[in-house]
N, C-alpha and C positions, 0 to 999 in steps of 0.2 A: 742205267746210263745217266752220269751226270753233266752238268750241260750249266757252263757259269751263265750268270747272268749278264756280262758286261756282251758277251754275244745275242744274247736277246736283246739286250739294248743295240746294237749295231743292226741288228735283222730288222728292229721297230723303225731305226731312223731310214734305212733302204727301203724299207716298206712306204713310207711318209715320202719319201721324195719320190718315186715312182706311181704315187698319186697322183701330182703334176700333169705328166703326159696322156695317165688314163681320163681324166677328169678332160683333158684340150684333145683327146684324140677319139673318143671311146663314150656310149652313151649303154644303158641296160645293164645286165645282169657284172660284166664284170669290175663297172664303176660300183654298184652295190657292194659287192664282194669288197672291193678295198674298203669301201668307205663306211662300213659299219663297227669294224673294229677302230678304223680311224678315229669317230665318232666317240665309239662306245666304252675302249679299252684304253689306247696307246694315251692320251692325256692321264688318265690316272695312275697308271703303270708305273710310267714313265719320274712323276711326279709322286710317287712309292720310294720308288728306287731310290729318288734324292735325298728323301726326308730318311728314312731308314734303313741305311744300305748295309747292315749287318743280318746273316742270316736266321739271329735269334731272336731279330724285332719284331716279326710278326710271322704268325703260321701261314701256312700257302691258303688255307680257305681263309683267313683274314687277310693277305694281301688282292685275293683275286675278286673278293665282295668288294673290298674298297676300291680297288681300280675300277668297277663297273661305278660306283657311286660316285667317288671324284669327280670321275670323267661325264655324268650326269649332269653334273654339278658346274664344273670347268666349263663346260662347250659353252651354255648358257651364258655363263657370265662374260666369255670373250666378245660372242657376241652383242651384251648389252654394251660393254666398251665400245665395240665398232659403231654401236646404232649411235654414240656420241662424236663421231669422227667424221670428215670430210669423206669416206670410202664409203660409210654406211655397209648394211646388210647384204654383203651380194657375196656371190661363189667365190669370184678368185681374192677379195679382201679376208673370208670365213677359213679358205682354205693358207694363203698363208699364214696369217694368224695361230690356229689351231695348229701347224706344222710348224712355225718356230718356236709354239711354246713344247711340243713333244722335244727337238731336237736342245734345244738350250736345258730342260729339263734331264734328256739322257745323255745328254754330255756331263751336267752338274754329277748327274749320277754314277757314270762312267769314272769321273774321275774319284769319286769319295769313296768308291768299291778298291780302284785300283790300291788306294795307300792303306789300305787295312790290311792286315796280314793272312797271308790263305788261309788261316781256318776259318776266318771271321767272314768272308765274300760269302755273297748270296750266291746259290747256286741251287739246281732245281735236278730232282733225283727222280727220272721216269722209271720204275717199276709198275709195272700192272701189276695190282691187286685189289682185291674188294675185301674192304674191312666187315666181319659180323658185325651187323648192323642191331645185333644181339649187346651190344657189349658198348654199343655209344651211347651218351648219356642223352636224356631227353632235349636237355636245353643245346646240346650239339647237334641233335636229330632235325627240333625245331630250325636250328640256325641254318641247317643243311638246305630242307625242304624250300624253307625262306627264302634262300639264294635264288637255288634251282628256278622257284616260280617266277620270280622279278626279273633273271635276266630271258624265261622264256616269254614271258609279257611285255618288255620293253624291246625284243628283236620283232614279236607278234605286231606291235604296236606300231612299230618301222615297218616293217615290212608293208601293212596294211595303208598305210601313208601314202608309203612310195607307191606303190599298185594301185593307189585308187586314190590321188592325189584330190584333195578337196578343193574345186574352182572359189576364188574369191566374187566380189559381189562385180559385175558388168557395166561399165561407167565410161564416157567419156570426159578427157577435162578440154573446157571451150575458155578460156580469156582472150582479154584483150588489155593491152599495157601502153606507156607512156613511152616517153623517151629513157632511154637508158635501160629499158626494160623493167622496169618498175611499176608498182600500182598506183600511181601518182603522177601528176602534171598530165593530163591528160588534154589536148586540144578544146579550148572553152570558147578561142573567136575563130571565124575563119570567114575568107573572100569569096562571094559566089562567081561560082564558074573555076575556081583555084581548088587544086588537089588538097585534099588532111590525110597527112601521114601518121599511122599507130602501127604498133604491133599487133599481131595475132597468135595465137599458141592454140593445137590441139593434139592433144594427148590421145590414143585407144589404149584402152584398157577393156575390150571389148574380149580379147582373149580369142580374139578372131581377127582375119584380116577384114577391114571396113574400107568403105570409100565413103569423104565427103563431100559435101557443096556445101558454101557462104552466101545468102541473100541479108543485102544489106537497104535496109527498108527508110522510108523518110515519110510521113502524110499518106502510111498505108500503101506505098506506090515503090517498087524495086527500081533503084537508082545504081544498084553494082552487085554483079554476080559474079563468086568463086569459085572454080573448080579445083579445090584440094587433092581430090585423086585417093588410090587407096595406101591404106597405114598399115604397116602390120601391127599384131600384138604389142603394145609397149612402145612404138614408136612414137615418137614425136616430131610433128612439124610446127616449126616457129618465123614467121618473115615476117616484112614491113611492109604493110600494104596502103590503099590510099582508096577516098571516094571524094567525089566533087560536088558540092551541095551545089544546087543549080535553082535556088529560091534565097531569096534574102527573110529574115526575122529572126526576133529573140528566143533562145533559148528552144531551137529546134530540136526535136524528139530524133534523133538518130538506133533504130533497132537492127541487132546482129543476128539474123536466125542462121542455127546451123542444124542442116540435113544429113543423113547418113544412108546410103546404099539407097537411093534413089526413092525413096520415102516420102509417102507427100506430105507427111508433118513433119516438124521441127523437132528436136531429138529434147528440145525444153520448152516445156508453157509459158515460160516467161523467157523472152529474150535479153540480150546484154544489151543497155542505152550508154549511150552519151548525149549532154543536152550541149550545145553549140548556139551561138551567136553568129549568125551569117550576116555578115554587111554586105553592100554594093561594092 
């Protein structure tokens, strides 16, 4: 059964967009299931097909090593692109990316197949059969075996990933910012008895849901307490809050301690300061 390849190309690009809704609809085995060849195959394939779309360019075990290596090769570097870009690293920047470069890729290749003359189109001949294994040469046995172990060690190697995904390191992030949100111009005078307004920002990366509290300290003594509440994983809360220094002097020690899950220590040994000028 021979089977052109501008139809493989059209099943790769339906396969790629049908990712889309598994990826927004769909978590476990059947997002695996797409997304390994996505990953693995369809950028190198694809980007084969364009570079050399006659059938005598390259043998089928040398187009099918180099579409696992390419596409090795490819994904990686898309996304060091992205990690330079306002999207950054995340699912749906990775996923389209990697899905327009397959689709621009089998298009390229779609049409550079089409204008060559039919004996010249790549096209792919299914007969079962086992070659005596008698009669292949060493350095094709070699290159065989070679294959065979890399792409079962680099599925082995996904697969164990994904199954037992490695937590990153457990952290909270606690600032506190000026106007405009920024790390500067931060409150230097202020009126006793008259509110100071900052920002606040906290981050969980806790990889957990957490609850926190704000104790905001002056001469060892709690002068405004926070109830943050709980974050999920990755969430962020950011507002404008305020405290009222209620003592005049220079260059007052203002300390931020911040609590988590009802903790009776502070989730840091060292708090965040601002030093302050309180007049009358």
């Amino acid at each position: 059964m021979d089977i052109d390849n501008r139809k493989i190309l059209i099943a790769v690009g339906g396969i790629t967009l049908l990712l889309f809704p598994v990826v927004a609809f769909t978590t476990g085995p059947l997002r695996i299931a797409f997304g390994l060849p996505f990953v693995l195959f369809f950028p190198g394939y694809a980007l084969l097909s364009a570079l050399f779309p006659r059938r005598d360019n390259l043998s089928g075990i040398e187009r099918l090593a180099l579409s696992f290596g390419l596409s090795i090769a490819i994904v990686p570097l898309i996304g060091l692109i992205l990690n330079y870009t306002p999207w950054g690293i995340k699912l749906y920047p990775i996923l389209i990316s990697i899905s327009l470069f397959i689709i621009v890729t089998s298009a390229v290749a779609y049409y550079r197949q089409r204008k060559l003359p039919e004996a010249d189109r790549l096209h792919f001949a299914f007969n079962v059969h086992f070659p005596h294994w008698s009669g292949v040469t060493k350095l094709n046995k070699a290159l065989s075996v070679s294959l065979i172990v890399a792409i079962l060690a680099a599925i082995g190697c996904l697969g164990y990933v994904i199954a037992a995904p490695k937590q990153g390191e457990k952290f909270t992030e606690f600032y506190i910012l000026g106007p405009g949100s920024k790390a500067q111009d931060y409150p230097k005078e202020a009126i006793v008895d008259q509110p100071v307004y900052l920002i606040m920002g906290i981050v969980n990366h806790e990889h957990q849901t957490t609850s926190y509290r704000v104790e905001i300290k002056t001469n060892g003594e709690v002068i405004k307490q926070l109830t943050i509440g709980s974050l999920e994983p990755e969430q962020k809360w950011e507002k404008t809050i305020s405290f009222t220094p209620d003592t005049t002097g220079e260059k007052q020690k203002f300390e931020f301690y911040l609590y988590k899950n009802d903790e009776a220590n502070p989730c840091f040994k060292d708090p965040l300061c601002l030093y302050i000028d309180v007049h009358s």
